[in-house]
KEVEX-782572 format. One line per 3 residues: number of its first residue (from 1); their letters; for each residue x, z, y of C-alpha. Coordinates in nm, 3 decimals. Layout:
# KEVEX-782572
NUM> A> X,Z,Y | ...
***
This chain:
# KEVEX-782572
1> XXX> 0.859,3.503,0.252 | 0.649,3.608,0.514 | 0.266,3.530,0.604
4> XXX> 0.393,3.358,0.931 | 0.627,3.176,0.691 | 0.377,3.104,0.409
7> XXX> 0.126,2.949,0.746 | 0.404,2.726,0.866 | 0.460,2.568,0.562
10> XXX> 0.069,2.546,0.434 | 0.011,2.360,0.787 | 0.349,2.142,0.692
13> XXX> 0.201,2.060,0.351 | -0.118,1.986,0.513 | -0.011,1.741,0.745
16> XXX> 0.192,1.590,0.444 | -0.100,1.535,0.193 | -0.362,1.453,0.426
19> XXX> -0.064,1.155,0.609 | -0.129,1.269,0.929 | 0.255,1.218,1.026
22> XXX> 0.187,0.838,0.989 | -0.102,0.886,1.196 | 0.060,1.074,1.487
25> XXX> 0.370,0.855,1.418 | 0.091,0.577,1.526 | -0.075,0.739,1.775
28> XXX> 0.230,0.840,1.952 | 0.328,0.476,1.969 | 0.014,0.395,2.113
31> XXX> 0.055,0.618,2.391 | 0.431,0.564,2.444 | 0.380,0.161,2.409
34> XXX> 0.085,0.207,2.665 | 0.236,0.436,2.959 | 0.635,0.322,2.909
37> XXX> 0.670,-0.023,2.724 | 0.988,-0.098,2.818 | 1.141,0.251,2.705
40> XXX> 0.962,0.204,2.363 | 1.049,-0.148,2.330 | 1.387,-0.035,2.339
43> XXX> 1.376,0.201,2.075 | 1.113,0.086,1.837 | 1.210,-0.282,1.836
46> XXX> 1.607,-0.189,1.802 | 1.684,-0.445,1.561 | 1.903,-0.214,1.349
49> XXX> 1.652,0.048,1.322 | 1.317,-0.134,1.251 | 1.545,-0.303,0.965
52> XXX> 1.617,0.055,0.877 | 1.232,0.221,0.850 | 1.099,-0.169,0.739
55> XXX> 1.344,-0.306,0.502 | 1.547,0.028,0.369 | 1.305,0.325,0.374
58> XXX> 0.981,0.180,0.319 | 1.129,0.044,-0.006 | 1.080,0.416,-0.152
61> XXX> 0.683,0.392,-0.045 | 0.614,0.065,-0.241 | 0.837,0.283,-0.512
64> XXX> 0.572,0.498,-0.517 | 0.247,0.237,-0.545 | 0.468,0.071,-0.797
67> XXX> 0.481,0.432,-0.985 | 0.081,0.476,-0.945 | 0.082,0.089,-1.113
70> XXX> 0.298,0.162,-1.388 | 0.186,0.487,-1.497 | -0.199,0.373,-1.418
73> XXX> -0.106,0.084,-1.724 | -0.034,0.399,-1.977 | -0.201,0.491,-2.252
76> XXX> -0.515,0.702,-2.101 | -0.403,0.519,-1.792 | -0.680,0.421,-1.529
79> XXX> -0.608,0.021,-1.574 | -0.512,0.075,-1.988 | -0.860,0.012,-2.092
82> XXX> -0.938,-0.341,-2.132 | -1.344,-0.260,-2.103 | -1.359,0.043,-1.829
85> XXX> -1.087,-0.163,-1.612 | -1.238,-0.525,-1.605 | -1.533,-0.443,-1.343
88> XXX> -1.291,-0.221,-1.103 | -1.032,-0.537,-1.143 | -1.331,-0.762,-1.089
91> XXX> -1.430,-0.571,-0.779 | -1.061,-0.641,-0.662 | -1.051,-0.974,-0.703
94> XXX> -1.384,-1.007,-0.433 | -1.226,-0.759,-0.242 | -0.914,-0.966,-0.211
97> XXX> -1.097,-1.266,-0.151 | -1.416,-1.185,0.097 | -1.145,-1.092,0.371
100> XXX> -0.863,-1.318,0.324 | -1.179,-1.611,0.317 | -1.346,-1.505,0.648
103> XXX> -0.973,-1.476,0.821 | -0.917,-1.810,0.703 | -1.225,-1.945,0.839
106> XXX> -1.232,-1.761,1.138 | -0.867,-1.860,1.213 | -0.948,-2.247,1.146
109> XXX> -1.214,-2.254,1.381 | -1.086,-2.052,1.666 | -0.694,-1.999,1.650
112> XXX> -0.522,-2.253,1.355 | -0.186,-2.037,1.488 | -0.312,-1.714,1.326
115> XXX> -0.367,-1.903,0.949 | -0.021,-1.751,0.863 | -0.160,-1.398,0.857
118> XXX> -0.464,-1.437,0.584 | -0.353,-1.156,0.339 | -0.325,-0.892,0.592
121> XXX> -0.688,-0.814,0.571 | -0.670,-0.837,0.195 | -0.503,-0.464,0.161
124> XXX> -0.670,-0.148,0.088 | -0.522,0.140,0.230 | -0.546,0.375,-0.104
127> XXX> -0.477,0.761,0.031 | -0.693,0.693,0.362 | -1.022,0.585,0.167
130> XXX> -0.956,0.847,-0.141 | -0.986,1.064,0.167 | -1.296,0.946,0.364
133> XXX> -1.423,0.926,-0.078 | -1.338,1.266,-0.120 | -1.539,1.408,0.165
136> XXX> -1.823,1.196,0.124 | -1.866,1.229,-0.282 | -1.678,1.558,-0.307
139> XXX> -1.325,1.618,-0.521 | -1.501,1.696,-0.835 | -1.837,1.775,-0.994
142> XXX> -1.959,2.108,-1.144 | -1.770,2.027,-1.479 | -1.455,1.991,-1.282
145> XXX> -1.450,1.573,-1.308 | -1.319,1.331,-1.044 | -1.658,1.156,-0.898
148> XXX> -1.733,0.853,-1.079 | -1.761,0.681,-0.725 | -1.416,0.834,-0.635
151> XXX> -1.267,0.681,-1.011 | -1.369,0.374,-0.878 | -1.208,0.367,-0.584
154> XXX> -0.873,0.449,-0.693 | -0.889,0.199,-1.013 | -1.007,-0.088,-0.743
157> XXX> -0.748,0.049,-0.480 | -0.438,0.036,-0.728 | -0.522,-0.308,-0.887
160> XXX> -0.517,-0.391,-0.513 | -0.202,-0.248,-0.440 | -0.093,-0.461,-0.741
163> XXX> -0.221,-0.797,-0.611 | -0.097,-0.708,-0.262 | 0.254,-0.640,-0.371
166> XXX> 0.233,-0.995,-0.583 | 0.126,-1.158,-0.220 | 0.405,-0.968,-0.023
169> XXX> 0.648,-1.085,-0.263 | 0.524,-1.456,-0.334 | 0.364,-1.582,-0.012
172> XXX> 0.547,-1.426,0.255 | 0.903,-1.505,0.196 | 1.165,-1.408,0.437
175> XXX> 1.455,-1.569,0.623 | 1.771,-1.480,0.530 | 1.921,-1.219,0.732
178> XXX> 2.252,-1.243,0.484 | 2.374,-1.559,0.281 | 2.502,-1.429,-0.042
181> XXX> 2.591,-1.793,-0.136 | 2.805,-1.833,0.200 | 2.966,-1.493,0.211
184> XXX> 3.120,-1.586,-0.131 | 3.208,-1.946,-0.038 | 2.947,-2.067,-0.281
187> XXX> 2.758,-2.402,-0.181 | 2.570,-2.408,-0.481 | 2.438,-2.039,-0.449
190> XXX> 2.318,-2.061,-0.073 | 2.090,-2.301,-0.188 | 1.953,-2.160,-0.469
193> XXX> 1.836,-1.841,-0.327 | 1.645,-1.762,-0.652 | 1.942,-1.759,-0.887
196> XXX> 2.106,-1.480,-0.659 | 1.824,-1.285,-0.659 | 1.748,-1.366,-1.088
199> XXX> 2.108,-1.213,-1.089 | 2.101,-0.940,-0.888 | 1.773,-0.756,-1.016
202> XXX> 1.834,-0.910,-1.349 | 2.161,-0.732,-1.382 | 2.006,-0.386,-1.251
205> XXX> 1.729,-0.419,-1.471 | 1.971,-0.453,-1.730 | 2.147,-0.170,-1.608
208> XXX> 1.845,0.084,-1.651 | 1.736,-0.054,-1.946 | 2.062,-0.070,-2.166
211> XXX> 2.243,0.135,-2.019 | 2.131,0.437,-1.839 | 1.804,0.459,-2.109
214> XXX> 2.060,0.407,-2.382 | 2.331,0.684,-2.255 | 1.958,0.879,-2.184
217> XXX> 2.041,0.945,-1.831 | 1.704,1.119,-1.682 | 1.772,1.235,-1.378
220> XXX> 1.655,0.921,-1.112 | 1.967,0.927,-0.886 | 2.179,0.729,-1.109
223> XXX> 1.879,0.500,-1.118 | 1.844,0.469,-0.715 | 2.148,0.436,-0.653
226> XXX> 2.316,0.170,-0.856 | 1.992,-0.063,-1.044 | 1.779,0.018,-0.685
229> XXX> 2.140,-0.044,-0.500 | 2.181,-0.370,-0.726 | 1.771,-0.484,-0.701
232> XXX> 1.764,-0.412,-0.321 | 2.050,-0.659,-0.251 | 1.910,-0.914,-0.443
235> XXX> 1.558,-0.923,-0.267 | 1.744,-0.931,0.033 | 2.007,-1.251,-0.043
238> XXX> 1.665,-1.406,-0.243 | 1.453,-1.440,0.051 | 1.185,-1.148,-0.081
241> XXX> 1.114,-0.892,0.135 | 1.400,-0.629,0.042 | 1.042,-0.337,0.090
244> XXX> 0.984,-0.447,-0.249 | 1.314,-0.415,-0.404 | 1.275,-0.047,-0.576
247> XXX> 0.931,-0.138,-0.738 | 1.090,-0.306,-1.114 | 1.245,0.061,-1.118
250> XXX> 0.941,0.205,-1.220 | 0.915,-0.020,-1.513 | 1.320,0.076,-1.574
253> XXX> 1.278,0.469,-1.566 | 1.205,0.688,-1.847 | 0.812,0.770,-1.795
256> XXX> 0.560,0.965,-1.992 | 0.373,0.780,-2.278 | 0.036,0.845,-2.159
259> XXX> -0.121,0.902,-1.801 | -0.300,1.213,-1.679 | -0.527,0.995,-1.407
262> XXX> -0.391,0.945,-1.043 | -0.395,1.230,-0.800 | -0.576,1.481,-1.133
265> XXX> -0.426,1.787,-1.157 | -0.075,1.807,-1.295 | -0.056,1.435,-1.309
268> XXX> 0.287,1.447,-1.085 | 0.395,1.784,-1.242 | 0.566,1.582,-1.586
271> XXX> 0.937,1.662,-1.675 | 0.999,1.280,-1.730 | 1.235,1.067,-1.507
274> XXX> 0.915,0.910,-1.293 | 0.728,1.189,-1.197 | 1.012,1.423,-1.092
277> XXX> 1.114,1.100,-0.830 | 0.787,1.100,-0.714 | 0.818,1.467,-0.691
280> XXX> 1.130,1.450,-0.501 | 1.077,1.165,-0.304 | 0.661,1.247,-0.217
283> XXX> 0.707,1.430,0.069 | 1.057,1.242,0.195 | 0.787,0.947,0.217
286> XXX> 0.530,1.072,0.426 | 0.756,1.154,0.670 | 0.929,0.793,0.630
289> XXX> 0.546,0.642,0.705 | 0.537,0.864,1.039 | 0.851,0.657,1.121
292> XXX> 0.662,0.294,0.968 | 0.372,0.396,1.223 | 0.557,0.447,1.512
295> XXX> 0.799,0.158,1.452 | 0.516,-0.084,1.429 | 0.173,0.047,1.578
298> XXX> 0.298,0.062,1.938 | 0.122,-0.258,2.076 | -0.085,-0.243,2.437
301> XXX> -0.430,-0.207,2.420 | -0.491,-0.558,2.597 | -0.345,-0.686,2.294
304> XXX> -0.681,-0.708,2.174 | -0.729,-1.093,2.127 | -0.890,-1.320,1.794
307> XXX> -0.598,-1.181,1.548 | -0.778,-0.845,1.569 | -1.112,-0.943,1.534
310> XXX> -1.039,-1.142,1.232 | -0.861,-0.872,1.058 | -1.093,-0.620,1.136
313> XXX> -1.400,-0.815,1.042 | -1.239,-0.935,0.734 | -1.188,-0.574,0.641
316> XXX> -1.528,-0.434,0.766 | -1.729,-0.682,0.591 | -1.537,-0.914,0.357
319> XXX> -1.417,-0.580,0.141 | -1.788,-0.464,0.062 | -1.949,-0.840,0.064
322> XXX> -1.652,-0.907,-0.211 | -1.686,-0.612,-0.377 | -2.052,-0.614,-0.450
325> XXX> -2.016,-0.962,-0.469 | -1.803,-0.923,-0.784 | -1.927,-0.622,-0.936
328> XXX> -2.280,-0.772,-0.973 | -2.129,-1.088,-1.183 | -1.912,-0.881,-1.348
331> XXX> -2.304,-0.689,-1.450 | -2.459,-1.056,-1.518 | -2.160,-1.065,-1.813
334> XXX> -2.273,-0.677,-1.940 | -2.021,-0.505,-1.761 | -2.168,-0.161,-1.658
337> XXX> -2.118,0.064,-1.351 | -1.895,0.382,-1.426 | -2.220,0.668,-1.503
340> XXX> -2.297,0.835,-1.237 | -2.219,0.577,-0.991 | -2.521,0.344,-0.850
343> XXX> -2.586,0.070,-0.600 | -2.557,0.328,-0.312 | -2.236,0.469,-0.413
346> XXX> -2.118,0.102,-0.486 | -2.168,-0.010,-0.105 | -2.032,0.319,0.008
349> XXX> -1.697,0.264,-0.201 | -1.659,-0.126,-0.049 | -1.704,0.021,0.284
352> XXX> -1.407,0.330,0.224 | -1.237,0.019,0.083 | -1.232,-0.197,0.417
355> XXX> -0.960,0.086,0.544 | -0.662,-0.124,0.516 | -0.407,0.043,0.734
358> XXX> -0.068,0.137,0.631 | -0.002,-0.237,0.448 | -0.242,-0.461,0.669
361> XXX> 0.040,-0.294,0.951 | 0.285,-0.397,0.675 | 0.178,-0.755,0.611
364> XXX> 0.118,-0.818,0.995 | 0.526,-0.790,1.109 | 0.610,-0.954,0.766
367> XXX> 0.341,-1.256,0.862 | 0.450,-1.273,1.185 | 0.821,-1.152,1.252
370> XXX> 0.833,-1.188,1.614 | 0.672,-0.950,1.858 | 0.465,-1.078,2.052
373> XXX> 0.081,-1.167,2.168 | -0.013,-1.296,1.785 | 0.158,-1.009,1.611
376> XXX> 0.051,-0.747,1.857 | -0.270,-0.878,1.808 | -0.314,-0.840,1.414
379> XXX> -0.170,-0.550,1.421 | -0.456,-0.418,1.652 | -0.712,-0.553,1.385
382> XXX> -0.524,-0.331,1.122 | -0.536,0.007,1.330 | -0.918,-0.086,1.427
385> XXX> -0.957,-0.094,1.038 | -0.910,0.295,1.069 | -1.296,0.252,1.242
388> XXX> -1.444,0.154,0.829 | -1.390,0.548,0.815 | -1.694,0.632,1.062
391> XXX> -1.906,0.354,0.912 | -1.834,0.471,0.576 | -1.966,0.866,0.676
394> XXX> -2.253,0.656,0.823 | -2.344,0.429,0.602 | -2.301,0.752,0.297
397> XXX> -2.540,0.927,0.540 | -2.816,0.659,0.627 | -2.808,0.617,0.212
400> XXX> -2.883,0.990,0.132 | -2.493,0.967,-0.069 | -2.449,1.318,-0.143
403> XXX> -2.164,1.517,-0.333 | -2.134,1.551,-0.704 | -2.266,1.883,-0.818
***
């Protein structure tokens, strides 16, 4: 291969691992949305294809944040150890609840309409603010060790993930685009939504487990394609957001008994059936998010309105006001800051957690499934959330934060 080659794809990978192609997916929607509505409406709000990059491909992202979950659960997992995981999980929990309480305030006192949307504040965005971490505490210390500050992050920003994808799938459900139940000529069915969807994923969890584990089938086609095939159907004829469907599969898939740490070196690199489908499907789902932003961030910038400044508040302050808010009970019961890690670095990490992006953008069409004025306007307050970035360089830099050595 030649150097020219080698550059092209080192800028490719680049833009990959750092998700810029979600960001310029977004950005070019901005623009577009802002100088030619009309031609982007047509495109980007195509039923057929936002059901395509919403309710088919993003299914293989939440794959993945299921995957981090699972494996983070191991043995030597980051959320395995009762004692080192309660505070982080703690942190959650008021990180969770600062935003989603000062949307629902906010929203009862100046806009009741907007009450629907009070999780999509609640959501960290995990690979922007391990980013805007990384930069601020550094990748590792002199001995080679993920920052205790950056540790964290990720252990608060996967236990979020967790709750977020229990939210999606219990608070928000969905209409029913197809009536399993009617299709069949089944009275009883179409009203009993969760029966069709119990037998559905029940039946493709069944399928992993006794079939393809017990014929020890590793490669993670065979499990996409008929246990996903099965699981994604029945979201979709339950009423739960068919995003979600693929996530039971990474309890269902062959996985390595003990976890390296997320995002340490090697931890993606295992021969089991898990890691070599988030090796395959890792880069496949970067460039599905650059479709996800453009899909959904093209909204006018007079769309600004109460929806955004509730989500964006929320985020801004609720995440570190929660955060702190936790972590210092969780002290008053003898639970002990990760070494290394202070009140500084705490208030930096609740700030780097108030970037909620990629599934406050998420939650805002599922809250509100009709474009217009409210949606537009939430999903403003989610992009602004890419502005808890700045303050978190700021705030790292009026503290004297420096990184690990």
């Amino acid at each position: 291969m030649s150097n020219h080659s080698k550059e092209k794809g080192g800028g490719i990978q680049f833009l990959l691992e750092n998700s810029l192609f979600l960001i310029g997916g977004a950005v070019l929607a901005l623009v577009w949305a802002n100088t030619g509505h009309e031609s982007y409406a047509s495109i980007a709000h195509n039923h057929v294809f936002h059901f395509l990059v919403n309710d088919v491909l993003m299914a293989f992202f939440f794959l993945m944040a299921g995957k981090e979950i699972r494996e983070a659960m191991l043995p030597g997992g980051a959320l395995s150890n009762v004692r080192t995981a309660s505070l982080p999980i703690m942190a959650t929990i008021g990180g969770m609840a600062g935003p989603a309480i000062i949307y629902i305030v906010g929203a009862k006192m100046l806009m009741p309409e907007l009450m629907r949307g009070w999780a999509i504040p609640m959501a960290t965005d995990i690979a922007f603010s391990y980013l805007v971490a990384k930069m601020i505490f550094g990748k590792s210390d002199a001995n080679g060790k993920t920052p205790a500050p950056i540790v964290f992050l990720l252990l608060l920003a996967i236990a979020d993930d967790a709750g977020g994808l229990i939210v999606l799938a219990t608070v928000y459900p969905q209409p029913l685009m197809i009536n399993f139940g009617e299709v069949i000529g089944c009275s009883f069915l179409a009203a009993h939504h969760i029966l069709v969807f119990a037998g559905f994923v029940g039946t493709a969890i069944a399928t992993a487990l006794l079939f393809w584990k017990k014929l020890k089938i590793t490669n993670f086609w065979p499990y996409l394609l008929v246990p996903g095939v099965l699981s994604w159907f029945g979201f979709l004829f339950g009423g739960i957001h068919a995003a979600l469907a693929l996530v039971p599969l990474a309890w269902c898939m062959p996985h390595e008994h003990s976890d390296l740490g997320i995002w340490q070196p090697g931890e993606s690199e295992g021969k089991d059936t898990l890691n070599r489908m988030e090796h395959w499907w890792k880069n496949p789902v970067e460039l599905i998010l650059g479709l996800f932003g453009f899909v959904n961030a093209g909204v006018a910038l007079s769309a600004v309105g109460t929806g955004t400044w509730l989500v964006f508040v929320g985020l801004l302050f609720g995440k570190p006001i929660g955060i702190i808010a936790m972590t210092k009970l969780g002290q008053l019961f003898g639970l002990k800051l990760p070494e290394g890690m202070g009140n500084k670095e705490l208030l930096v990490v609740g700030f780097a957690a108030a970037i909620g992006f990629t599934v406050a953008l998420f939650i805002s069409v599922v809250a509100f499934r009709e474009p217009g004025a409210i949606q537009d306007s939430v999903k403003m307050g989610a992009l602004f959330s890419f502005g808890a970035a700045l303050v978190t360089y700021a705030v790292a830099k009026f503290l004297g934060v420096k990184k690990a050595s």
